[in-house]
C-alpha positions as CSV (number, residue, x, y, z in Angstrom):
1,X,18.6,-28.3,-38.9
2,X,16.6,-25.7,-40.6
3,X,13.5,-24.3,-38.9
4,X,10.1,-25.0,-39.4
5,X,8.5,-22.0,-40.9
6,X,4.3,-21.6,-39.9
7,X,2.9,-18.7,-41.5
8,X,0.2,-17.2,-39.9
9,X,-0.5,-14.5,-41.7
10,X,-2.9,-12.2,-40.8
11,X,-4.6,-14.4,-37.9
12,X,-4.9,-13.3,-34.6
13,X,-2.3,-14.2,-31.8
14,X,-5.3,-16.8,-30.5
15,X,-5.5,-18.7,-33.8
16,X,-1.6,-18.4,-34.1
17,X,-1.2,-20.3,-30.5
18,X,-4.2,-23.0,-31.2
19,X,-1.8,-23.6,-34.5
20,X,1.8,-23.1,-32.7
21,X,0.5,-25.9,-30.1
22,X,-0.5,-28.2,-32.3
23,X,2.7,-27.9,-34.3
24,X,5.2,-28.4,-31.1
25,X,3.3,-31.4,-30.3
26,X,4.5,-32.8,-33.3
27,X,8.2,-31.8,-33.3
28,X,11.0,-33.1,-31.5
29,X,12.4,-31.0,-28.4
30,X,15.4,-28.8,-30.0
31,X,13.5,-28.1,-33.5
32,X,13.1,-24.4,-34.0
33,X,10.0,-23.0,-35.0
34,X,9.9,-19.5,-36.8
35,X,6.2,-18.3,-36.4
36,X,5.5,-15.4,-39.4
37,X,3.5,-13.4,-37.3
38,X,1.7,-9.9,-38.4
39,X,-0.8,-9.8,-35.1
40,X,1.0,-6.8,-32.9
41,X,0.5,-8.6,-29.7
42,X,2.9,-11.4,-31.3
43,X,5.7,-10.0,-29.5
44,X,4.0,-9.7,-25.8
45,X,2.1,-12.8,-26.6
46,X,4.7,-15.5,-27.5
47,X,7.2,-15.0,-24.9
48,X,4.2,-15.5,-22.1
49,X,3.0,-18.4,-24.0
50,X,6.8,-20.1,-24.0
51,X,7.3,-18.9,-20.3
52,X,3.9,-21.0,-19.4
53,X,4.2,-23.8,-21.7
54,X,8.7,-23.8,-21.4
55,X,9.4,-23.6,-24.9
56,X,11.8,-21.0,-25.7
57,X,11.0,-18.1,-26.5
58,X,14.5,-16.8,-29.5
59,X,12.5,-13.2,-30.3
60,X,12.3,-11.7,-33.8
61,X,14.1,-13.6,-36.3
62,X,15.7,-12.1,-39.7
63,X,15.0,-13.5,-43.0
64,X,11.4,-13.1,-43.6
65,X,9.6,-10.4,-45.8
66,X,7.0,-10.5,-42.2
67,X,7.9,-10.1,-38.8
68,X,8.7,-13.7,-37.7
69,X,9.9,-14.9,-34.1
70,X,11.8,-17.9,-33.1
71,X,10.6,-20.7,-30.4
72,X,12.8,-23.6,-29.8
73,X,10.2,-26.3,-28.5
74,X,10.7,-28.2,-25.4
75,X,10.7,-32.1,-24.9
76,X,9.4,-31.5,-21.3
77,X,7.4,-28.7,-22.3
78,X,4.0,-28.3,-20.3
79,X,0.6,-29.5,-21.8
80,X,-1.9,-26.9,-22.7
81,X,-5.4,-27.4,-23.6
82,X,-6.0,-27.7,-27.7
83,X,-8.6,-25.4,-27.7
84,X,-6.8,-23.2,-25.3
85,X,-3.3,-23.1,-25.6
86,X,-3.2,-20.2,-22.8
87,X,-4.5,-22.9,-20.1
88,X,-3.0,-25.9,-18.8
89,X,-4.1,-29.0,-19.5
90,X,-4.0,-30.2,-15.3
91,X,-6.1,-27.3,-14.6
C-alpha cells in the first residue's frame, strides 16, 4: 500500500495537525501517512502529537524534494478536538 502524501507546505505545525487530524479520521488503521513538512518544529511536534493521539510516529521519510515524516495511523487512536488536534476530545 503506498502512502498517502499531504503536503503542507509552508504552514505552520498548528495548521499541519488541524489537517493531519482530519486526514486520519478518514483512513483505515495501518495506512501510512507521509506529512511534507517545512515548519522546524515538525520534528518535536509530530512525535508528541502521535504519542497523545497513538498514531505512530515512523520519523523522516526519504523520497521527497521536502522534509517529510511518516505516521502510521491507529484504528484505536484517541480523539482530539477538530479545532484542536493537541487536546482531547473527553477533556
Amino acid at each position: 500500500m503506498s502512502p498517502v502524501v499531504l503536503d503542507g507546505g509552508d504552514r505552520r505545525c498548528v495548521l499541519l495537525l488541524i489537517e493531519l487530524r482530519k486526514l486520519t479520521t478518514t483512513l483505515a488503521g495501518g495506512a501510512v501517512v507521509h506529512l511534507i513538512a517545512t515548519d522546524p518544529a515538525a520534528p518535536i511536534d509530530l512525535p508528541a502529537w502521535c504519542h497523545l493521539t497513538g498514531h505512530e510516529y515512523l520519523g523522516p521519510v526519504d523520497g521527497h524534494d521536502r522534509p517529510a515524516y511518516g505516521v502510521r495511523v491507529s484504528a484505536a487512536a484517541t480523539a482530539t478536538r477538530a479545532d484542536r488536534p493537541w487536546h482531547r476530545s473527553d477533556v
